[in-house]
N, C-alpha and C positions, 0 to 999 in steps of 0.2 A: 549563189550569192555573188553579186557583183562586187569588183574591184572597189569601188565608193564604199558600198554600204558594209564591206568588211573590213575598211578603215577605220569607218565612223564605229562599229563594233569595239576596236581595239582600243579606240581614244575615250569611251564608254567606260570596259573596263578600265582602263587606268586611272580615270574620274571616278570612277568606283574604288579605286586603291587610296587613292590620292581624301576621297573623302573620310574612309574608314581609318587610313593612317593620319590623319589632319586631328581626329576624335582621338584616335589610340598615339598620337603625338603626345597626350597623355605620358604614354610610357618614356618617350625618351625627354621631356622636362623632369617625369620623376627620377628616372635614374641620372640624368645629366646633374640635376642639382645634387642628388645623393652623393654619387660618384666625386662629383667636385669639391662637396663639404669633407667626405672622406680623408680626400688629399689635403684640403687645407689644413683639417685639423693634424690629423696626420705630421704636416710639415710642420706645423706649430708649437706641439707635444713634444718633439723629437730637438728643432732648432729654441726654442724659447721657454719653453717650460721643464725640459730634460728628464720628460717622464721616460722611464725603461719601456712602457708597453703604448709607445705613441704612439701603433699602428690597430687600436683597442677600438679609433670610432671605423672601422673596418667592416667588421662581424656586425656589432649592430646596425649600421643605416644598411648596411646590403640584407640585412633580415628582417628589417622593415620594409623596405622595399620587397623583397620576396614575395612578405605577406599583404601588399598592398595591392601587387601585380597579380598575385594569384587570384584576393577580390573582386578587382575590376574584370579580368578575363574572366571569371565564372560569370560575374555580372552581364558581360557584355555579350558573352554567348547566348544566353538565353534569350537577349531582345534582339540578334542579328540576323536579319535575312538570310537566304543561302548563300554558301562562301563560291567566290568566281576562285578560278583557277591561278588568279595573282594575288589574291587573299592569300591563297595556300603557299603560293613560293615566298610569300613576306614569312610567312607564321612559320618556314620551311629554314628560310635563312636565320632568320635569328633565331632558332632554336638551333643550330648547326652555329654561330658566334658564343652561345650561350654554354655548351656544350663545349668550346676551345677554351673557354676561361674558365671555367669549372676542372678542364686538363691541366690550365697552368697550373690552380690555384694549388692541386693536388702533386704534381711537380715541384712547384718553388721551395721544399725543403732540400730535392736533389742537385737542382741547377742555381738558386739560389734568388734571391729577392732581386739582387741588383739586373740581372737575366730577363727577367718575370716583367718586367713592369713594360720596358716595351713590345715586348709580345701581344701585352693587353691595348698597348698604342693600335698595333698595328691592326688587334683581333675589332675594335671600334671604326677605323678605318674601312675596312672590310663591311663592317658592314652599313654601316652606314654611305660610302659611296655606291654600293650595290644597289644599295635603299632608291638614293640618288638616283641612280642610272633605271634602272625599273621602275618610278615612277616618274621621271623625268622631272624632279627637281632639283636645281642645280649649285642650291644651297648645301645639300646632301652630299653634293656630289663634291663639292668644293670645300668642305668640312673633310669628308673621307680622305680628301687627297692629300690635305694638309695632315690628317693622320701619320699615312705613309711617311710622308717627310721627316713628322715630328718623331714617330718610330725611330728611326736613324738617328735622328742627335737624342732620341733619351739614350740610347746604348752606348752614347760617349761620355753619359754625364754620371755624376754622383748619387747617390739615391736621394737625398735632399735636394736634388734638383730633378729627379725623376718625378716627384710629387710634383711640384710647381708645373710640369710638363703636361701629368695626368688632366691634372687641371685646366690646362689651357686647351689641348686634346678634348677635351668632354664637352668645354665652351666652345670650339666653336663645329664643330661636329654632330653633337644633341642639342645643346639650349641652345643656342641662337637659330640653327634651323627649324629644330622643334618648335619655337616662337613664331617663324616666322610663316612654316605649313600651319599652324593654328591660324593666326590672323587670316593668310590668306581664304583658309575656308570658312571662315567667319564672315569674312566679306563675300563667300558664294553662296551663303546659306539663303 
């Protein structure tokens, strides 16, 4: 195989990732809004309404989600071609992010909630610039980074402001790019 024709291979698959994750983009608007609402409410309950169990729309939107995410994947396997080899390091890595936060979540009675939440900054970050970076889009990439960042100053903040953090972390990391790899393959279709 020549030099040309196993570039154009590579750029193939990638538009092959780029397409399948544009569809399964799906997931990170469902968890980004999840996640988001989470924290709103979360800081809401806690700051404005002075419920003791603020942190109650938690458990349920991330089990709805669960159960939303587990639908669509069974669904989406069934109609999917065969997986190329960057199919499997996406489906690789967030299952390895997915897997750290499932660590924390089991953790944050030892280390403690105020610990926990940038962990989760950083575990978003992660993967989402990775996401970024393997499929070369730079939204991804540029949401993940600000992760990192925002990592660092949640670990200086209060937990009522760790929430407002999560929040802004998930916008612009998953929904806004999630939005914007949708559109774009919308327009390649």
């Amino acid at each position: 195989m020549k030099a040309v024709e196993s570039i154009q291979l590579i750029e193939s698959m990638i538009l092959e990732v780029k397409r399948d994750f544009s569809y399964n983009g799906f997931h990170f608007l469902l968890w980004g809004w999840l996640v988001m609402l989470a924290a709103v409410v979360n800081y809401i309950l806690l700051n404005y309404v002075g419920y003791s169990n603020h942190w109650v729309g938690w458990p349920i939107l991330m089990s709805i989600g669960g159960i939303i995410t587990v639908v669509v994947t069974l669904r989406d396997k069934k109609s999917r071609r065969a997986q190329t080899i960057l199919n499997r390091v996406m489906g690789q890595l967030w299952l390895t992010v997915i897997i750290g936060i499932v660590v924390v979540l089991f953790l944050m009675p030892q280390i403690g909630i105020l610990n926990t939440y940038p962990i989760f900054v950083l575990l978003y970050g992660i993967g989402t610039f990775a996401t970024g970076r393997i499929i070369k889009f730079t939204p991804l990439i540029i949401g993940g980074a600000l992760c990192f960042v925002l990592a660092v100053v949640s670990a200086y903040q209060s937990f009522s402001n760790q929430l407002i953090i999560i929040a802004l972390a998930i916008l612009v990391s998953y929904i806004i790019p999630g939005h914007l790899l949708y559109n774009k393959y919308q327009k390649n279709v």
